[in-house]
C-alpha positions in Angstrom: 25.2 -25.4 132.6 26.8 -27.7 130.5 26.1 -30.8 128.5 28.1 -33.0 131.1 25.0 -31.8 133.6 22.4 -33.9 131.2 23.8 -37.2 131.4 24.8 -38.4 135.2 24.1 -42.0 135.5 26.9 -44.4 135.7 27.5 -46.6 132.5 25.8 -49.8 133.4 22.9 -48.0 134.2 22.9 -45.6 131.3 23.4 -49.5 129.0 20.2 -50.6 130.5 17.8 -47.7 129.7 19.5 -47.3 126.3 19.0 -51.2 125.7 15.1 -49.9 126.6 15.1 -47.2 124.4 16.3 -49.0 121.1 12.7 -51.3 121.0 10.9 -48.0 120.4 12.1 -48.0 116.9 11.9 -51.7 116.5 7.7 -51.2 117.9 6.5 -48.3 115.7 9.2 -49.2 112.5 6.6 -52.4 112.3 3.6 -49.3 111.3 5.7 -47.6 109.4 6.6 -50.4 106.8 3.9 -52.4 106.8 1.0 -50.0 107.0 2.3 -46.4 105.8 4.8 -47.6 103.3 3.2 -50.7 101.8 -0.4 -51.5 102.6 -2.7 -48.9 103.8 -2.7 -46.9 100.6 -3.9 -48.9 98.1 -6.1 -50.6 100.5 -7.8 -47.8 101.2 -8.1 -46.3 97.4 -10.1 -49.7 97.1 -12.3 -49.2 100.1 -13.3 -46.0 98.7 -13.3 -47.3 94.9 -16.2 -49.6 96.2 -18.0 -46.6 98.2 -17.7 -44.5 94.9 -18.6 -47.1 92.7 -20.5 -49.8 94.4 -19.6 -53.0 92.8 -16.8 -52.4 90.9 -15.0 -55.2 89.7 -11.1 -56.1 90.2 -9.0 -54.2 88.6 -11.6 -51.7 86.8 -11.0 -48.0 87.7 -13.3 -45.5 89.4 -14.8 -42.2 87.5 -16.6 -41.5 90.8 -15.7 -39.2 93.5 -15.9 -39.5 96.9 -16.5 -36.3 99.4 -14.6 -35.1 102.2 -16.1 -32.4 104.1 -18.6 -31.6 101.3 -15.2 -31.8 98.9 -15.1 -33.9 95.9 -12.0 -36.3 95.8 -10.9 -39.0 94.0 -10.2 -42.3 96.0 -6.7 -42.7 93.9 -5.8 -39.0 95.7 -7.8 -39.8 99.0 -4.0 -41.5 101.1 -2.3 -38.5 99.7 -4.6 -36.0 101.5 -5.4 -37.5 104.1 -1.5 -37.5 104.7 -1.0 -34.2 103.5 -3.4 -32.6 105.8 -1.8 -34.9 109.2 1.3 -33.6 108.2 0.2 -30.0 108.0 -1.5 -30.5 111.3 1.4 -32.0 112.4 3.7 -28.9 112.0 1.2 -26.7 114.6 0.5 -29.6 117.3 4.1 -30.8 117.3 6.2 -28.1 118.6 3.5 -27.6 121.7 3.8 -31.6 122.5 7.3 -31.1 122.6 7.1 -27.7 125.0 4.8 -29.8 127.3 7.1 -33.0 126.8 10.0 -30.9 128.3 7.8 -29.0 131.1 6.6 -32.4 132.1 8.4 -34.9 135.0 6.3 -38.2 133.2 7.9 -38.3 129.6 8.1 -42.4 129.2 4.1 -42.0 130.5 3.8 -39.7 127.4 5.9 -41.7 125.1 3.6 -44.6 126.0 0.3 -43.0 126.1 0.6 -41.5 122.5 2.3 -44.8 121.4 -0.7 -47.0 123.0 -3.2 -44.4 121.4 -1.9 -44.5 117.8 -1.3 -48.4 118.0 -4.9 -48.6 119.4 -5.8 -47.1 115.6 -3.7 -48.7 113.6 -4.9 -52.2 115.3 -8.6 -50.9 114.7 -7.7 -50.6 111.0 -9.3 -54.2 111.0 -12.9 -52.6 111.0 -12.0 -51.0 107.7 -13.8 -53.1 105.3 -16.7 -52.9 102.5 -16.8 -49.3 101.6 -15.9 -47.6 105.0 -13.5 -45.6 104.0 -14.4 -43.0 106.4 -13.4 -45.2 109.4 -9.8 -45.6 107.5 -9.6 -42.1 107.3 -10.0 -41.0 110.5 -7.7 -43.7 112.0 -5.1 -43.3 109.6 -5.3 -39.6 110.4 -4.7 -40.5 114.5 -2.2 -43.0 114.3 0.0 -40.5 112.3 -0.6 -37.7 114.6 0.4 -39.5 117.9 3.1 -41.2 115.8 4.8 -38.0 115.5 3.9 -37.0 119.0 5.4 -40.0 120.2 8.9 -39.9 118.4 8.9 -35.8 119.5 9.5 -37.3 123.0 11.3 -40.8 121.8 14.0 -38.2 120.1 14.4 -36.2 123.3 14.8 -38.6 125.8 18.2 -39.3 123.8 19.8 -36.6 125.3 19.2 -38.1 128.7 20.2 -41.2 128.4 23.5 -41.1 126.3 26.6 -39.0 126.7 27.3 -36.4 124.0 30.2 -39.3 122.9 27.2 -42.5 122.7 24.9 -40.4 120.5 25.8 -41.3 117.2 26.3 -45.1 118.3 23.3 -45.4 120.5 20.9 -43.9 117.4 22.3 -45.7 114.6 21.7 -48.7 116.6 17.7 -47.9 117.5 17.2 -47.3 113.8 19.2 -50.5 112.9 16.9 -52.3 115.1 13.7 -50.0 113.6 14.7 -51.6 110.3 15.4 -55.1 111.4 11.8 -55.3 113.2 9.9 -53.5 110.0 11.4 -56.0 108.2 10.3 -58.8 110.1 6.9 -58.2 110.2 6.8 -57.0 106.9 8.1 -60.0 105.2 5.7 -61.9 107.5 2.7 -60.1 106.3 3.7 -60.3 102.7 3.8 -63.9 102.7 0.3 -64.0 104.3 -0.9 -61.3 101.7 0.6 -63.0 98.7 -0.7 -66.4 99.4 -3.8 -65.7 101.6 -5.3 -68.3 100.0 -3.2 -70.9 101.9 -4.0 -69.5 104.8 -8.0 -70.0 104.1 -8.3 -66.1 103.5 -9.5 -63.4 100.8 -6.7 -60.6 99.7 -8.5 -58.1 101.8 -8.7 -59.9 104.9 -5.2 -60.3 104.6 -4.2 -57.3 104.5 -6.6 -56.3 107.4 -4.4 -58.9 109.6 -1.1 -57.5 108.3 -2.5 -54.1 109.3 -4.0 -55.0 112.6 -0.5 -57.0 112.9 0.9 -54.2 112.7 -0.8 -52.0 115.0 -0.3 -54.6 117.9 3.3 -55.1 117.1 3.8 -51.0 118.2 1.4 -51.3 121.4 3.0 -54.7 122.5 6.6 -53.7 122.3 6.3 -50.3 123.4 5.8 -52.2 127.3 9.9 -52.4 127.0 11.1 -48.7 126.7 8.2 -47.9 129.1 9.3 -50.3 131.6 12.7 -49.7 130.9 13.0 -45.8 130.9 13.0 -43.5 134.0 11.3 -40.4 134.2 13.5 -37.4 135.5 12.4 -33.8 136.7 12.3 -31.1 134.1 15.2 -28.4 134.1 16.4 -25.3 132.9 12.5 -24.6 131.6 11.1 -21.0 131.3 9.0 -20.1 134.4 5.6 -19.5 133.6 2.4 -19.4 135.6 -1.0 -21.4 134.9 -1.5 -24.7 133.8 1.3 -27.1 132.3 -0.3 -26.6 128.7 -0.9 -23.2 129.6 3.0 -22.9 130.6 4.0 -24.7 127.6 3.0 -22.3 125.5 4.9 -19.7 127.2 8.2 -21.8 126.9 7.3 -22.2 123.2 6.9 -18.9 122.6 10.3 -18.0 124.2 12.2 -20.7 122.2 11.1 -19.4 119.0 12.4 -15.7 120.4 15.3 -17.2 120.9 16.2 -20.3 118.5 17.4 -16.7 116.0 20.6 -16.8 118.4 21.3 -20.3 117.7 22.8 -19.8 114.0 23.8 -23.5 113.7 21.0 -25.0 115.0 18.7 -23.2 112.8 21.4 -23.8 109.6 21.2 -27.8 110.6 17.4 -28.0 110.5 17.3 -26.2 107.3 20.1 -28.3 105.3 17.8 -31.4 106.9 15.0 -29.6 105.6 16.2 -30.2 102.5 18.0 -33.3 102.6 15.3 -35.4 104.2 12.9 -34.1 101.8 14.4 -35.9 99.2 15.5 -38.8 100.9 11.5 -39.3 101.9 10.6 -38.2 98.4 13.4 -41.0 96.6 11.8 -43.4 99.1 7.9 -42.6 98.2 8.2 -42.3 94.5 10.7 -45.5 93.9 7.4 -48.2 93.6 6.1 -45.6 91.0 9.6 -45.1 89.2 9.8 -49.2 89.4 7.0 -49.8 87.6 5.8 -47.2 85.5 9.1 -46.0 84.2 11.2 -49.4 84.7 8.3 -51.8 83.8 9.4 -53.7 86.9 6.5 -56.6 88.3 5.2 -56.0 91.7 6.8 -59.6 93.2 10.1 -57.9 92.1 9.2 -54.0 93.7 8.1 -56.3 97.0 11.3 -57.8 97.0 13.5 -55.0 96.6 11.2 -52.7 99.8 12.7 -56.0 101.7 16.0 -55.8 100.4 16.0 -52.2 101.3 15.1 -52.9 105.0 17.0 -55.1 105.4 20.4 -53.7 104.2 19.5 -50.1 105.7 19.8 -52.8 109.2 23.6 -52.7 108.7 23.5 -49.3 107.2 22.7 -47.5 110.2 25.3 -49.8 112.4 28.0 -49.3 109.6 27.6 -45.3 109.8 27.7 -45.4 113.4 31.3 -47.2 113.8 32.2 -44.5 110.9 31.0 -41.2 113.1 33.0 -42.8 115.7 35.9 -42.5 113.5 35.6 -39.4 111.4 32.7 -37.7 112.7 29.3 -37.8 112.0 29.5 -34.7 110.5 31.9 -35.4 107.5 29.9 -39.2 107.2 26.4 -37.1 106.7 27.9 -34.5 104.1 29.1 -38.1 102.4 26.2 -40.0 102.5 24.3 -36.8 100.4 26.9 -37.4 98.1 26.0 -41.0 98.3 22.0 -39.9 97.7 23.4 -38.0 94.4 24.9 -40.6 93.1 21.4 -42.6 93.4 19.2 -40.4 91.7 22.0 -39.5 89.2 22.1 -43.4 88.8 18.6 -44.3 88.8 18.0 -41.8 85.9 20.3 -44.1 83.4 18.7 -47.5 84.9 17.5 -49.4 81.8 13.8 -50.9 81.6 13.0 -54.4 82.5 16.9 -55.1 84.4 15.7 -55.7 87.9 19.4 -56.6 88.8 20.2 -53.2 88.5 17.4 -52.1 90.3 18.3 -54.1 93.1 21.8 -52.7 93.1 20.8 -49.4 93.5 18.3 -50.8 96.3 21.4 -52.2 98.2 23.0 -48.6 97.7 20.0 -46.7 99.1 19.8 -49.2 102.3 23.0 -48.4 103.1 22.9 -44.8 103.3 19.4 -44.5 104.5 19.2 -45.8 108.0 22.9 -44.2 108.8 22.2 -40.5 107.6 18.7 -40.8 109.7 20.4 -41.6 112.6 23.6 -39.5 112.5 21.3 -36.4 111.8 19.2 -37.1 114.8 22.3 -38.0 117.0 23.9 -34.5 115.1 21.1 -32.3 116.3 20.6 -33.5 120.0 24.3 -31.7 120.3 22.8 -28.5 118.7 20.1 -28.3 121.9 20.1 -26.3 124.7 19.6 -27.9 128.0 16.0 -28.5 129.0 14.4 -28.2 125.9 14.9 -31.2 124.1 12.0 -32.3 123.3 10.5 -28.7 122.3 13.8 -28.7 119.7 13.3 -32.0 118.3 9.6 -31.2 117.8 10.7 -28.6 115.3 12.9 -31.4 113.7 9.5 -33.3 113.3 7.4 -30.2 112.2 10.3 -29.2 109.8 10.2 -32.7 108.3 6.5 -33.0 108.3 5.3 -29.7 107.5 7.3 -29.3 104.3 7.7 -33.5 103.3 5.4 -32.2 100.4 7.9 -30.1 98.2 9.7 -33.1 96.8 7.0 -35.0 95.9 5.8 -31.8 94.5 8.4 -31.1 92.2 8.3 -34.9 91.0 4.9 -35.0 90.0 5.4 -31.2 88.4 8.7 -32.2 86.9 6.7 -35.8 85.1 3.5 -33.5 83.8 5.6 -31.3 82.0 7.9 -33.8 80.7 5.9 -37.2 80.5 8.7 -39.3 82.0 9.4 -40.0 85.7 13.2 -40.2 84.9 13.6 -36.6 84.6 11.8 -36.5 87.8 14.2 -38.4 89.4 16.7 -36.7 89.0 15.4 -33.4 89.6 15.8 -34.3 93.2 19.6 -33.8 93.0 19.4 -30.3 93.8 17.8 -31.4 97.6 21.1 -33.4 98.1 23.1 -30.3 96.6 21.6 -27.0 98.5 20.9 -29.5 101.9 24.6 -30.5 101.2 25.3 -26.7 100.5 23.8 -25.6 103.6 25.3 -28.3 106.3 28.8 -27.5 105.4 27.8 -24.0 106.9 27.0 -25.8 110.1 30.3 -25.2 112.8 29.4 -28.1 115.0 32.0 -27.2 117.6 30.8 -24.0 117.5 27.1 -24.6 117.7 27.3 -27.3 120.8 29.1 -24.8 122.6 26.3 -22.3 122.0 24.3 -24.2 123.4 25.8 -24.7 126.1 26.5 -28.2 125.9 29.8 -30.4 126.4 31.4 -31.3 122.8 31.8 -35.1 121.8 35.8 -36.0 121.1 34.9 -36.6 117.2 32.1 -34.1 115.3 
């Protein structure tokens, strides 16, 4: 069967769900920026600064330990495990959401349901105040997990509602719109954080709105694609008897037999396994490279996370006219030339020249939305038929079971030299062997292993 067989909807109708599918992006991009990449993290370190230390005043640091499990840990350390340990949890529980996803004739109802759950968490990051700590924790740790479960599905339903030639367009344009709304709200929420005293409120219950903000923003926008979207039989799955969960498993075990015969498939996700890693790694560590190493004030590393957001908006619409053109292929192999150039550039950024640093900002947004998107349009091609989902939940457990690596080798690279530029640039070889290792990729050839029906332009 081929890929024509995925995608039989006439184009009016195939417009509307897509139009649908976009505000999925735009609902959980709103988490994403406001409460994993800006807030939660050093609100939480506080919460459990005060649980450590009771008392402690502003600005004072914390000898104290708090304990996890019976497991001392320091509440500077305590986001970074907490995410560690989702992520590695992640890796196992995605890859059987994504076989039951597949096996299952309700996939907007799954979409939904983990969206609602994890925005149900991230709203109830309200409660987290005093020294709590626990209560962020455990939230924190379910609104990740059913964000990933959510975009395992999100990623596959893709491949039913755009023709192997819409890919690239119709994903560049859900992440342009994922940037646009995280931006939004994030600029929103920054304003009430930054002058919460206008608004009649302390720093902390500020950021408790932003972050409860946040959470509804997901649940309340995730009504569109759930309305929007249509839920279609399974096909081409591997018969199995017992329960769907029980059957899942047996379709999961038989993919992993058999993802060793798709050599470009497997190629792509390790050159992304790479590649991503230290785009996630450039984008984690740049607040700490800002400030520490650049002596850069946190008004000016607030305004270049929105510059960022915003330009990566154009970004991923730019790359998409540019895969229409020369393939997305070609346009993902430049933008890792593109990422080089960054790290290669941020090690020679002077101290104190925040113009600079906003240049390379403006460089970053435009490469960072469009190689996202063309790598997810790039390996819905590389699927077979029926298994989308279960495919793309390897995507999500490659990225999230080895995101560590890059940070890794920062923080290793900073102790034994005692400068965060060196670390910077030690990311280059990501870029290099990811870069290395997708020029292997025959996308021709690996869409018609598949079994799926080549777009005009790779």
């Amino acid at each position: 069967m081929t890929g024509a067989a995925r995608v039989t909807d006439p184009p009016r109708a195939r417009r509307r769900e897509q139009r649908a599918w976009y505000f999925y992006d735009w609902a959980n991009s709103a988490y994403v920026t406001t409460t994993l990449t800006v807030l939660f993290a050093p609100y939480l370190i506080t919460v459990a600064e005060q649980a450590a230390c009771p008392g402690l005043a502003s600005g004072a640091s914390c000898a104290e330990n708090v304990h996890v499990l019976g497991i001392p840990m320091s509440p500077g350390s305590l986001p970074g495990y907490v995410t560690t340990a989702t992520t590695l949890l992640s890796a196992l529980v995605l890859p059987v959401v994504g076989a039951i996803a597949d096996r299952s004739a309700r996939q907007r109802s799954l979409l939904a349901g983990f969206a609602w759950v994890g925005a149900l968490a991230a709203t109830s990051m309200y409660l987290v105040s005093g020294s709590d700590w626990q209560l962020g924790v455990a939230l924190l740790f379910v609104a990740n997990l059913c964000l990933g479960s959510s975009l395992v599905v999100y990623d596959a339903i893709l491949c039913q509602i755009a023709t192997p030639d819409e890919r690239d367009a119709v994903s560049s344009r859900g992440w342009a719109l994922g940037y646009l709304g995280g931006f939004l709200l994030l600029a929103v929420n920054l304003v009430l954080v930054q002058a919460h005293d206008t608004f009649g409120l302390g720093k902390g219950e500020a950021v408790r709105v932003s972050l409860a903000s946040a959470g509804l923003w997901w649940g309340i926008f995730t009504i569109i694609p759930f309305l929007g979207l249509r839920d279609r039989p399974p096909v081409n799955v591997t018969p199995a008897r017992g329960s769907l969960i029980a059957s899942s498993f047996g379709q999961l075990a038989s993919t992993f037999r058999h993802l060793r015969g798709y050599r470009n498939t497997m190629l792509f996700l390790l050159a992304y396994l790479f590649f991503n890693d230290g785009i996630q790694t450039v984008i984690v560590s740049a607040s700490t490279y800002g400030s520490k190493q650049l002596h850069l004030g946190e008004s000016q590393l607030i305004a270049t996370i929105l510059v960022v957001q915003l330009v990566a908006f154009g970004g991923a619409l730019l790359f998409g006219r540019l895969a229409a053109v020369f393939g997305s292929h070609r346009v993902v192999l430049a933008s890792l030339g593109v990422w080089t150039l960054v790290v290669v550039g941020a090690f020679f950024l002077p101290e104190r020249r925040f113009g600079y640093f906003v240049a390379l900002a403006v460089l970053i947004g435009i490469v960072l939305g469009g190689s996202q998107a063309l790598s997810r349009s790039m390996f819905s091609q590389l699927i077979p038929l029926g298994r989308e989902a279960e495919y793309f939940s390897l995507y999500q457990a490659c990225e999230r079971g080895t995101s560590w690596l890059g940070t890794l080798i920062f923080s290793l690279v900073y102790q034994l030299t005692g400068t965060y530029r060196w670390s910077i640039i030690a990311l280059v070889v990501f870029f290099v062997v990811g870069a290395v290792l997708l020029r292997q990729v025959n996308m021709r050839e690996g869409i018609r292993e598949a079994g799926n029906e080549a777009p005009a332009v790779v």
